[in-house]
C-alpha positions in Angstrom: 93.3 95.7 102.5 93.6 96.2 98.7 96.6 96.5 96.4 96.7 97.8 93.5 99.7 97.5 91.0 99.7 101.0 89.4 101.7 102.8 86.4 101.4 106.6 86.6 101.7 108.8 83.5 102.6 112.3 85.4 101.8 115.3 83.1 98.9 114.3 80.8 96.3 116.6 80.1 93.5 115.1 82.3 93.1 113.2 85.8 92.2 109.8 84.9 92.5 106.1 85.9 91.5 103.1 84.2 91.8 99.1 84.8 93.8 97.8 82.7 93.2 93.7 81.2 96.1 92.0 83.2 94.3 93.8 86.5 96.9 96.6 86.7 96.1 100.0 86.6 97.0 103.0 84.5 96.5 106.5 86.3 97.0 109.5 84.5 97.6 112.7 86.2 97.9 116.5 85.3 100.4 116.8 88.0 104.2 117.1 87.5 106.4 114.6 89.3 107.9 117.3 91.4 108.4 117.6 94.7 106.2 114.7 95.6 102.8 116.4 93.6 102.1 113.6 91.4 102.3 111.2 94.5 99.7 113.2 96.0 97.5 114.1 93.0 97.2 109.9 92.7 96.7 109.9 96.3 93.6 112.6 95.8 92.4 111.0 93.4 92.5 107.7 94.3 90.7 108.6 97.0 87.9 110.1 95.3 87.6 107.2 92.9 87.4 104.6 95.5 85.7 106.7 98.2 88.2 106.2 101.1 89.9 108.7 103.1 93.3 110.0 101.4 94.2 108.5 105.2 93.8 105.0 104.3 95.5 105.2 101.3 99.7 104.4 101.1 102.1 103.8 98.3 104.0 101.0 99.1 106.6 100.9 96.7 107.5 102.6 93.8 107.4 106.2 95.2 109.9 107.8 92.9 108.9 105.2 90.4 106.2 105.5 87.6 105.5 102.0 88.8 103.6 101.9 92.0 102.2 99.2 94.5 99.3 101.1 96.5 97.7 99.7 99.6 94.1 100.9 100.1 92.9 99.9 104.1 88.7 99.7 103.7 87.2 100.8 106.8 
């Protein structure tokens, strides 16, 4: 299982996601935090940048948060 530690910058102009120097990551996403989208637009796309299934993929903590931990199972 890997964890990421993850701050989300909802409502940015692009989907992106980058690794930061300390090992964190900064995601940004064109999703609005409403109603849950931007928790599943960094699900998407954490899915497609890792290649997983958006089934293996969990947020941990931080789910109303711009700070996240993610779990990611691998197979």
């Amino acid at each position: 299982m890997r964890e990421l530690y993850i701050q989300v910058k909802p409502g940015s102009s692009r989907d992106q996601v980058e690794q930061l120097e300390d090992g964190t990551w900064m995601v940004r996403l064109k999703a609005k935090p409403v109603d849950g989208a931007a928790n599943n637009a960094l699900i998407e796309l954490l899915s497609r940048t890792f290649d997983v299934p958006k089934s293996h993929i969990s947020i941990a903590r931080g789910e109303t948060s711009r700070f996240k931990k993610v779990l990611i199972r691998e197979s």
